[in-house]
C-alpha positions as CSV (number, residue, x, y, z in Angstrom):
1,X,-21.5,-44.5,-13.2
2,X,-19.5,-41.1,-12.9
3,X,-16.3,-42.3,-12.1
4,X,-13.1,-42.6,-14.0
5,X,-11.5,-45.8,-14.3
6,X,-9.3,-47.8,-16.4
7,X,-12.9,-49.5,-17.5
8,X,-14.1,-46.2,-18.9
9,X,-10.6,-45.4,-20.6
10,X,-10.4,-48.8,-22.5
11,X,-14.2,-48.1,-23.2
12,X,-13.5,-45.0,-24.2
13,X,-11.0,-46.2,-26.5
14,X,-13.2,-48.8,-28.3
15,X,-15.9,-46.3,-29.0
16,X,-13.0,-44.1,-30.6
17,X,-11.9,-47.2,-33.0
18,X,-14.8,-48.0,-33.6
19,X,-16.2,-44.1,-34.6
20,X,-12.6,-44.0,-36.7
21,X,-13.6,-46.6,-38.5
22,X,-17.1,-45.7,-39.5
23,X,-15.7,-42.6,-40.7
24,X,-13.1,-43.6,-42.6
25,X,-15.4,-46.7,-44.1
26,X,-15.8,-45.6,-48.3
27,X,-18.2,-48.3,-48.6
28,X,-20.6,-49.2,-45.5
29,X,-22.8,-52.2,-45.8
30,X,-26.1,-51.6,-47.1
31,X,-28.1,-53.0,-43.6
32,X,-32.1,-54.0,-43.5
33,X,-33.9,-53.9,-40.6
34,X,-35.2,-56.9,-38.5
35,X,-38.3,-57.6,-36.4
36,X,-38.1,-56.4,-32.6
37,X,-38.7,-60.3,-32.3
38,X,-35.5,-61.4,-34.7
39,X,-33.0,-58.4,-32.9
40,X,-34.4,-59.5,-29.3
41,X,-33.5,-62.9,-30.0
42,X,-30.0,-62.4,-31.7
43,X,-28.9,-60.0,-28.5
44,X,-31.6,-60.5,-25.4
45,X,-32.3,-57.7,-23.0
46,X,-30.3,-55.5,-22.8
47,X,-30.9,-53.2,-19.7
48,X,-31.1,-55.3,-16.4
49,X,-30.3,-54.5,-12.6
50,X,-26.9,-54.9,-13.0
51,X,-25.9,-54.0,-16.5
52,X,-24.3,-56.0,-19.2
53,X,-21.0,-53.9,-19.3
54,X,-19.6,-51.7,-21.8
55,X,-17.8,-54.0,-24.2
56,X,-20.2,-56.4,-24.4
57,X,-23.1,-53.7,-25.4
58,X,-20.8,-52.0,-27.9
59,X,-20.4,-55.4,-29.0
60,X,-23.9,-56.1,-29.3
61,X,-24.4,-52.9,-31.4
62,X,-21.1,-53.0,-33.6
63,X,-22.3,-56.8,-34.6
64,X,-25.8,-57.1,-34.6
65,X,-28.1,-53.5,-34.4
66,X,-26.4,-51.4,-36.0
67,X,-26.4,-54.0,-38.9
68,X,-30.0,-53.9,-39.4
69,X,-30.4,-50.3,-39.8
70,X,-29.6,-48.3,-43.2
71,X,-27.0,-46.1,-43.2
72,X,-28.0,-42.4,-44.5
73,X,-24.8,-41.7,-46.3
74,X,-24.5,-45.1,-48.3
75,X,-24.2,-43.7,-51.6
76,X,-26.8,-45.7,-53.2
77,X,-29.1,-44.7,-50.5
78,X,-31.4,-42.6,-52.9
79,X,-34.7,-42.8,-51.1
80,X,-36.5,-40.0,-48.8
81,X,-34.0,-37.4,-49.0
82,X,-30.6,-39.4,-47.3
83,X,-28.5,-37.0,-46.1
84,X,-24.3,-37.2,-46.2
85,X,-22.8,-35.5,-43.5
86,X,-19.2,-34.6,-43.7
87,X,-16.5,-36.8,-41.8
88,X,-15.8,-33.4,-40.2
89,X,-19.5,-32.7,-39.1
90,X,-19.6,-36.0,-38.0
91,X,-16.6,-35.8,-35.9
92,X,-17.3,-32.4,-34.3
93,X,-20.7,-34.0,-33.2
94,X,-19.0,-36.3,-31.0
95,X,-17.0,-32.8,-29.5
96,X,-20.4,-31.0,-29.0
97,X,-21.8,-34.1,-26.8
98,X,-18.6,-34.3,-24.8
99,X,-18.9,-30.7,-24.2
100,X,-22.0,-31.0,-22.2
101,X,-23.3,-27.3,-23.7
102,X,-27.1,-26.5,-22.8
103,X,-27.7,-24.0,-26.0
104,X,-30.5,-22.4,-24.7
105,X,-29.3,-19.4,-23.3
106,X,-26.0,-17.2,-23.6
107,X,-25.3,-17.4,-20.1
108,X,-24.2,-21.1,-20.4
109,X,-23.2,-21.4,-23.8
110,X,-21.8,-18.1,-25.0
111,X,-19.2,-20.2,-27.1
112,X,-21.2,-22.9,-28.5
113,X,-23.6,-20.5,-29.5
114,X,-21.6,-18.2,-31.2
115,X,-20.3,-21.3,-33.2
116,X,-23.9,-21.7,-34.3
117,X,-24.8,-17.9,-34.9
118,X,-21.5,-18.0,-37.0
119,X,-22.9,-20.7,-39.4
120,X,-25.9,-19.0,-39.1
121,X,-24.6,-15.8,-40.4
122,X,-23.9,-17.5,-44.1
123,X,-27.1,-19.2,-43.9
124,X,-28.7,-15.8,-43.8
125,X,-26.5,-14.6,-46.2
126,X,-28.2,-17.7,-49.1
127,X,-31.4,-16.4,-48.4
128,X,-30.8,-12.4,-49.5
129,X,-33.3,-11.2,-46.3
130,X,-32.5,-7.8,-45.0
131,X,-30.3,-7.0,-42.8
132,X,-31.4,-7.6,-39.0
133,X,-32.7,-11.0,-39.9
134,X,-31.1,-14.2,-38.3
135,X,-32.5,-17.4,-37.2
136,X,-31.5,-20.3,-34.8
137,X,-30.8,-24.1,-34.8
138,X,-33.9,-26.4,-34.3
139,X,-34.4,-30.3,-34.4
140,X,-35.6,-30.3,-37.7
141,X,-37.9,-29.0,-40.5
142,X,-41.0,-29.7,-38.8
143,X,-40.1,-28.0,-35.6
144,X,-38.8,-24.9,-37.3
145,X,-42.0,-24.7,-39.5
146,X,-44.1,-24.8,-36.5
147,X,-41.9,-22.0,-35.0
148,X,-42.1,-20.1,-38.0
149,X,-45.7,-20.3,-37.6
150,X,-46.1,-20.0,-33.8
151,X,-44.7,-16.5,-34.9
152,X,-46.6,-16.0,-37.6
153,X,-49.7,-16.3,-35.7
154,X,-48.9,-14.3,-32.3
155,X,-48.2,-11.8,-34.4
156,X,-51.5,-11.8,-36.3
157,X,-52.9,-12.3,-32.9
158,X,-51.2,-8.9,-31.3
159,X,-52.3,-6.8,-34.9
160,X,-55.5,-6.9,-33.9
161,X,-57.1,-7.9,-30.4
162,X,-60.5,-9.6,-32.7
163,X,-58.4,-12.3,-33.5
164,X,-56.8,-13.3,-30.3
165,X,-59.1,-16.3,-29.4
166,X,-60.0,-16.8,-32.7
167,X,-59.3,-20.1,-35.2
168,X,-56.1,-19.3,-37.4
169,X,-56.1,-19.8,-41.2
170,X,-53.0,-20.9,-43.2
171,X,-52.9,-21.6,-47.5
172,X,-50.1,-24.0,-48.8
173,X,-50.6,-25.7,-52.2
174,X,-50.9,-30.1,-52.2
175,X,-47.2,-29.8,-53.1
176,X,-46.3,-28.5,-49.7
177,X,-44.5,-31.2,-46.8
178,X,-46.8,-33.5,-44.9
179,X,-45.2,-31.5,-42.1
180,X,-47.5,-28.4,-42.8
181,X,-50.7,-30.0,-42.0
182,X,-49.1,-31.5,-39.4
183,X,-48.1,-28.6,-37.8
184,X,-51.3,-26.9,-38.0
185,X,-53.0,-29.8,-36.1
186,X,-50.5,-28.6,-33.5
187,X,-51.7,-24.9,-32.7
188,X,-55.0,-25.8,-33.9
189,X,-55.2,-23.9,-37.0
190,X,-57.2,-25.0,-40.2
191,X,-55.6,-25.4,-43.9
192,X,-56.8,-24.5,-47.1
193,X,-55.1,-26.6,-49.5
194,X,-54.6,-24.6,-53.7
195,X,-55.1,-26.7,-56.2
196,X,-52.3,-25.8,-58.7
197,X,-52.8,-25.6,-62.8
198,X,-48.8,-26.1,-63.3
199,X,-46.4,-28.3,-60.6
200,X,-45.9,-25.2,-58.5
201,X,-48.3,-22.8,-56.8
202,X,-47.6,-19.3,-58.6
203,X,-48.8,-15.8,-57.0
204,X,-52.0,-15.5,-59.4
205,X,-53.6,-19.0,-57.8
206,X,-52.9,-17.5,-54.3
207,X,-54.6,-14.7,-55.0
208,X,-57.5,-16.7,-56.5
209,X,-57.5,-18.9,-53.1
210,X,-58.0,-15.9,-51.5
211,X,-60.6,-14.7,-53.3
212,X,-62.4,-17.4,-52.9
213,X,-62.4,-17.4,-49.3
214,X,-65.4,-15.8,-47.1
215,X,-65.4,-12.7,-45.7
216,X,-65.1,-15.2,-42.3
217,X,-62.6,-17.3,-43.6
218,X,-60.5,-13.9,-45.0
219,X,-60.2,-12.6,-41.5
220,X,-58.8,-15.9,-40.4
221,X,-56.1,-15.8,-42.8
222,X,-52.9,-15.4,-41.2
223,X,-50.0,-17.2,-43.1
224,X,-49.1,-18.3,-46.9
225,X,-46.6,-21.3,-46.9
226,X,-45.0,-22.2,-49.9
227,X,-42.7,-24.4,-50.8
228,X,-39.3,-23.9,-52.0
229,X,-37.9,-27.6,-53.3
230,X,-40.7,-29.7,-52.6
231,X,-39.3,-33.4,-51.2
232,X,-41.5,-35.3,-53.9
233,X,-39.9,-33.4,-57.2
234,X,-38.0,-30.8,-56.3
235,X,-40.3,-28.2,-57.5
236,X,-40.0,-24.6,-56.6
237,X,-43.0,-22.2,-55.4
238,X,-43.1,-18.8,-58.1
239,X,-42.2,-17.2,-54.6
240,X,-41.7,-13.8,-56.5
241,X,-45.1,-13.8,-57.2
242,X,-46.5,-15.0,-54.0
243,X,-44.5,-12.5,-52.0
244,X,-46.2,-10.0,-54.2
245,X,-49.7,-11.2,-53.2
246,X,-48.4,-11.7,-49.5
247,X,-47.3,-7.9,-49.8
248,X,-50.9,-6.9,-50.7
249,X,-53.1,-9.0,-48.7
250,X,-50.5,-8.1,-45.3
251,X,-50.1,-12.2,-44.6
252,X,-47.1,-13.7,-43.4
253,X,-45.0,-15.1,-45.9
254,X,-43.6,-18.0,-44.9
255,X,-40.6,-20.4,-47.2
256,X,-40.7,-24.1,-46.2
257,X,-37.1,-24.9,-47.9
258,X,-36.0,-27.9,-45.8
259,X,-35.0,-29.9,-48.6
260,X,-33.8,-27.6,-51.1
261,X,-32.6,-24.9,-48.7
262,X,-29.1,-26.0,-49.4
263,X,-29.5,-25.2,-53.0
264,X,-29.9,-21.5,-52.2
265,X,-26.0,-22.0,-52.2
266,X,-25.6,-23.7,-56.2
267,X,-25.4,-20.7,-58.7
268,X,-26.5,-23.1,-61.0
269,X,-30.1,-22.8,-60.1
270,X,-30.2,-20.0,-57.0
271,X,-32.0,-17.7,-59.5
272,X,-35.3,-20.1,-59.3
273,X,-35.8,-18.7,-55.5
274,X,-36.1,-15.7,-56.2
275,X,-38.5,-13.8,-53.8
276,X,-37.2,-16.1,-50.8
277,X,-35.3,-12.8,-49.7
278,X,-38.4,-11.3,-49.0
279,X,-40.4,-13.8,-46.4
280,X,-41.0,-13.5,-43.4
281,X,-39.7,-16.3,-42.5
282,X,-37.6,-19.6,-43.9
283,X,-37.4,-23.1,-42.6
284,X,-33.8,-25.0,-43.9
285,X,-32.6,-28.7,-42.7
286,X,-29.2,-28.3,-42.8
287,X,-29.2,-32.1,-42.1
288,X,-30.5,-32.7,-45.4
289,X,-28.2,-30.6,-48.0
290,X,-26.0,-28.8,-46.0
291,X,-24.2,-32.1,-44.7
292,X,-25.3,-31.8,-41.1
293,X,-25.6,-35.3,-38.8
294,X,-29.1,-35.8,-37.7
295,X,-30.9,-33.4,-36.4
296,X,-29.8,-30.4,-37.4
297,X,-32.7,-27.7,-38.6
298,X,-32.9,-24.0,-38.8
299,X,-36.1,-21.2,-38.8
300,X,-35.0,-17.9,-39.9
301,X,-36.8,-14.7,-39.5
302,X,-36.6,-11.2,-41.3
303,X,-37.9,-9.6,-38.0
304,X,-36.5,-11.4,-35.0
305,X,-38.1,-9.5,-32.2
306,X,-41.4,-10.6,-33.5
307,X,-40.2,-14.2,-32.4
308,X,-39.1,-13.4,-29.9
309,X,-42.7,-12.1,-28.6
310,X,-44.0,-15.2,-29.4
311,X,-41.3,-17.3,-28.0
312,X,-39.6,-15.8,-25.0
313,X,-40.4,-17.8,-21.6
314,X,-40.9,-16.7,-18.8
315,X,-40.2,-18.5,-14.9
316,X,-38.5,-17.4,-11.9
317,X,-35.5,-19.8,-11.9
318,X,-35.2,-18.2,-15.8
319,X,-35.0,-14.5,-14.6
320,X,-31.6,-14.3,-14.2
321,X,-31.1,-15.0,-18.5
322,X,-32.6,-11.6,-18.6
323,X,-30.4,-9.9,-16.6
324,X,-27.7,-7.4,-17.9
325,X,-25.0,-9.7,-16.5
326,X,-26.6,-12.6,-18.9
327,X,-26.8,-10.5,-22.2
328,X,-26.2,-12.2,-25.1
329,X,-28.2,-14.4,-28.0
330,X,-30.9,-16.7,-26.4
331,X,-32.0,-18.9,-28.9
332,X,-34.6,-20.1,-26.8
333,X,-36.2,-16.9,-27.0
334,X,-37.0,-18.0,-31.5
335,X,-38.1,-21.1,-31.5
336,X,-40.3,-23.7,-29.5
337,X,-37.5,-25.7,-27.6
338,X,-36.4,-24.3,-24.7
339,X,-34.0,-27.4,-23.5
340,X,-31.6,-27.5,-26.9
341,X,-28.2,-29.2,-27.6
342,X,-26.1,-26.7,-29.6
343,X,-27.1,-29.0,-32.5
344,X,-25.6,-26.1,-35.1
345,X,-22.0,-26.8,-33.7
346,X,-20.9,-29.9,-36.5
347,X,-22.3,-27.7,-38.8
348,X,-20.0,-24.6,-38.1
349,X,-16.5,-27.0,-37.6
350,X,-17.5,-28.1,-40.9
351,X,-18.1,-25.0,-42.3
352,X,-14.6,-23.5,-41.3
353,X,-12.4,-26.6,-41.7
354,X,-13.5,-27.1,-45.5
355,X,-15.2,-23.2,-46.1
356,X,-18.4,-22.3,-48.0
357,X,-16.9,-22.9,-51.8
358,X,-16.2,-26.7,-51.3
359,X,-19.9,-26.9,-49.8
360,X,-21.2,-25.3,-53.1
361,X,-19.1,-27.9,-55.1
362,X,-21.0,-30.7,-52.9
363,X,-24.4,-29.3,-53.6
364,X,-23.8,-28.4,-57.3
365,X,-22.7,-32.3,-57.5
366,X,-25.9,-33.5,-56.4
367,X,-27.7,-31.3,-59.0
368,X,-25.0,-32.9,-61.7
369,X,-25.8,-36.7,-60.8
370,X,-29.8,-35.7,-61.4
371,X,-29.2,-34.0,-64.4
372,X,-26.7,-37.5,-65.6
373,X,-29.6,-39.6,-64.2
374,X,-32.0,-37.9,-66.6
375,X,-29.9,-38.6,-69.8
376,X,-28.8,-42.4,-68.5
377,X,-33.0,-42.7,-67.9
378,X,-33.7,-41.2,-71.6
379,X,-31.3,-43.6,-73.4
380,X,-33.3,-46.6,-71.8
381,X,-35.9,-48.2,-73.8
382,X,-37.4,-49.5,-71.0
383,X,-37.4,-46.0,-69.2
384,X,-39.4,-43.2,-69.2
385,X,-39.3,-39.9,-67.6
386,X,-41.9,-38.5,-65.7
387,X,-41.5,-35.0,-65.9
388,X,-37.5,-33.3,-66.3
389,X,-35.1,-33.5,-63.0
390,X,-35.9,-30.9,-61.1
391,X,-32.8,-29.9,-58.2
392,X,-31.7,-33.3,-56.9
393,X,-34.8,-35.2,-57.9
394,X,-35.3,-37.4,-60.6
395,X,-38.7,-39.1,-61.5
396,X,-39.2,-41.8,-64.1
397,X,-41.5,-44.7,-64.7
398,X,-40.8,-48.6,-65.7
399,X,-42.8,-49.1,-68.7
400,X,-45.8,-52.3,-67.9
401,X,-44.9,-51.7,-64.6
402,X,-47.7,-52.1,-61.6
403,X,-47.1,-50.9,-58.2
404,X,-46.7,-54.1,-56.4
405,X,-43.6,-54.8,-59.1
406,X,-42.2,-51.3,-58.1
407,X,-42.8,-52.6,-54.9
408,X,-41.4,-55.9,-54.8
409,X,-37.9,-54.4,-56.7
410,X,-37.6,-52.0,-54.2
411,X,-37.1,-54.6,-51.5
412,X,-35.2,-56.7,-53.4
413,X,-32.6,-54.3,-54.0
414,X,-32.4,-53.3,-50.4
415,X,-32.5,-57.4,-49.2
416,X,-29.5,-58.2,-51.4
417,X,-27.6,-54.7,-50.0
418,X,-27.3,-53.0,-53.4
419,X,-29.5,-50.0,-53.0
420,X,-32.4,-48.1,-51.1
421,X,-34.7,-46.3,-53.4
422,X,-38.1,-46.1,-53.0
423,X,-41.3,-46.0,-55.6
424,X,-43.3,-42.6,-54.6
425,X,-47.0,-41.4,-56.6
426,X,-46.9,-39.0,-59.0
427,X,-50.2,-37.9,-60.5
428,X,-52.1,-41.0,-59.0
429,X,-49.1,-43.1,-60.7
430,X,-46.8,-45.4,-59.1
431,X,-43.2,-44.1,-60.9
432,X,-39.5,-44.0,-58.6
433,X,-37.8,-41.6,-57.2
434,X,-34.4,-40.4,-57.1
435,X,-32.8,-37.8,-54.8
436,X,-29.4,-37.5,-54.8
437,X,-27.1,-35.5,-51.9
438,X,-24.5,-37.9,-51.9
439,X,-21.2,-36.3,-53.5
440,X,-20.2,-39.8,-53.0
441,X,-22.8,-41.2,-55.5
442,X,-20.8,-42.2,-58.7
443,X,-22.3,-42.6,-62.5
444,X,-21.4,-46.4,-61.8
445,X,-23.7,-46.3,-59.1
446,X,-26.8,-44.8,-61.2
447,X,-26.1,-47.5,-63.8
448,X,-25.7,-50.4,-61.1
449,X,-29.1,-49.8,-60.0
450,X,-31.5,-49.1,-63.4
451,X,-29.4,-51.9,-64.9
452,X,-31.6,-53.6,-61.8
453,X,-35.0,-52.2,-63.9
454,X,-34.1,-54.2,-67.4
């Protein structure tokens, strides 16, 4: 399996042709999935005793599976939050497997790693925290939240020795990523979930939340997470406000931005996050709005060495990362991986091939198509806006529609390849859902699919 043949060069060369042409593809087929029972009998098993070569699995997957998935950057792929990575992200991805990097620890991958901490420098730089805060690369949103919180509650832990052993507390409003609760499940720590008068949880219903809570509960209370571009409507936290109540009450102050992170980078609307610079720490998917193939998160923290306490491993083959001859930035000392591909790579060859200006043209485009969305939705008789776009989310309603016809469109669009955009609940209400990333997405695109809601 390791040697180098002429096999390996011509199959080499295939899986070059056929990457070359997936990137340079302007308009990639809208696939649909299958059932495991349809793809098993259009391509059989697959992995046998003696293998079913190369070419012929290539094959397989160039003609048959990779057909009945969707691809993320299709630009009528409006559902979820898609994503759009850059053909020079995408390429560089290919360079950071080749290059066989384990990004845990400087030792190995000095280089890779200062790729990373180099795009992670203007990341930091979005967010306004102080100097000495930094972050690393995780696997996603929910595994730099749960970081971020890992963190947040060793360091509650170490303030005060009555709470090591206790039950941990964290408030986040209903707007807040299913990821949160998620999380929590994961160190064992209970929510409290703030009901919000307005769309966005504001410093003054925090403080009520807290209140409210028991002298018991209070002493549990070791994290605020708030939300800045929620994935359901793009709605922003009053983080000024919150970090204000944070400030008071001495709770970690933690910035779930996966989504709209990358807008921390549009002048047009980088004045709504303001308070973000002073968290404690800051969760962005760069594979979301920073146009970063899959999976590509970050945490960042204003105080690293707090972290670093929580997250720093310890074993005696691992001694040797800790030795003066090893110095350098271990990113496995922030964050809960300790195994990690240098998954910020594509996202720093990106960065420096096209620099920062062209990626805040991309993101200010995506808040441009919502905004044209909105007026092309208002001018529709038929059409009716939920509540005004909000970053790259639009929300609107077919009038006399139920949910099974919201339904039933949705997967008629997707069957006949045109588009992939879901329905989603607002208020109890069935209504769709835009999110545009997609620089690629054109006016003609918006139009080809409500023309789908007359």
């Amino acid at each position: 399996m390791h040697t180098i043949d002429m096999d390996l060069v011509e199959m080499t060369l295939d899986v070059m042709k056929y990457t070359i042409d997936r990137i340079s593809n302007l308009s990639p087929e809208m696939g649909a999935p299958k059932s495991e029972t349809e793809l098993f009998n259009m391509v059989g098993e697959t992995v046998t005793a003696e293998g079913i070569g190369g070419e012929n699995a290539l094959q397989l997957f160039r003609d048959v599976l990779v057909k009945a998935t969707v691809p993320i950057d299709h630009p009528r792929h409006l559902a979820f939050v898609p994503a759009a990575p850059t053909r020079a992200a995408i390429m560089f991805d290919l360079v950071t497997s080749a290059s066989s990097i384990h990004g845990a620890y400087w030792m190995e991958g000095a280089g890779g790693i200062f790729c990373e901490n180099q795009a992670m420098k203007w990341l930091v730089s979005l967010t306004g925290l102080p100097e000495g805060a930094f972050g690393v690369f995780t696997s996603g949103g929910t595994a730099a939240n749960l970081s971020a919180m890992v963190a947040a509650r060793e360091n509650w832990r170490n303030r005060d020795s009555q709470n090591v052993g206790k039950k941990a507390l964290m408030l986040t409003s209903h707007g807040a990523h299913s990821s949160i609760q998620a999380m929590a499940k994961v160190i064992d720590a209970d929510v409290v979930m703030i009901d919000c008068e307005e769309e966005n949880l504001s410093g003054r219903e925090l403080q009520n939340a807290i209140n409210e809570l028991e002298a018991k509960d209070r002493s549990r209370l070791f994290a605020v997470v708030a939300t800045g571009g929620t994935t359901n409507a793009g709605i922003i936290d009053e983080l000024d406000t919150i970090a204000d109540i944070c400030e008071k009450e001495n709770v970690w102050f933690h910035v779930d931005c996966a989504y709209g992170g990358g807008a921390l980078a549009a002048p047009s609307v980088r004045h709504l996050f303001n308070g973000v610079e002073r968290a404690d720490s800051i969760t962005i998917d760069p594979h979301k709005w920073l146009f970063s193939p899959y999976d590509c998160g970050a945490v960042i923290y204003k105080d690293l060495e707090l972290a670093k306490k929580a997250h720093s491993q310890k074993g005696a083959y691992l001694e040797i990362f800790k030795d003066e001859g090893a110095q350098g930035f271990n990113p496995a000392d922030y964050q809960i991986q300790l195994t990690r591909r240098v998954r910020g790579m594509p996202l720093w060859f990106s960065l420096a091939m096209h620099g920062t200006n062209k990626y805040r043209e991309a993101i200010e485009t995506g808040i441009s198509l919502a905004q044209i969305a909105e007026k092309k939705i208002a001018n529709r008789e038929n059409l009716e806006l939920v509540r005004p776009a909000s970053l790259s989310v639009v929300l609107f309603r077919r009038k006399g529609w139920s949910p099974d016809e919201y339904r039933d469109w949705t997967y008629k669009n997707h069957r006949e390849g045109l588009a992939l955009v879901t329905p989603t609940t607002w208020k109890k209400e069935t209504v769709i859902r835009f999110c545009f990333i997609n620089p690629d997405t054109t006016e003609e695109d918006i139009d080809m699919i409500l023309d789908t809601l007359e």
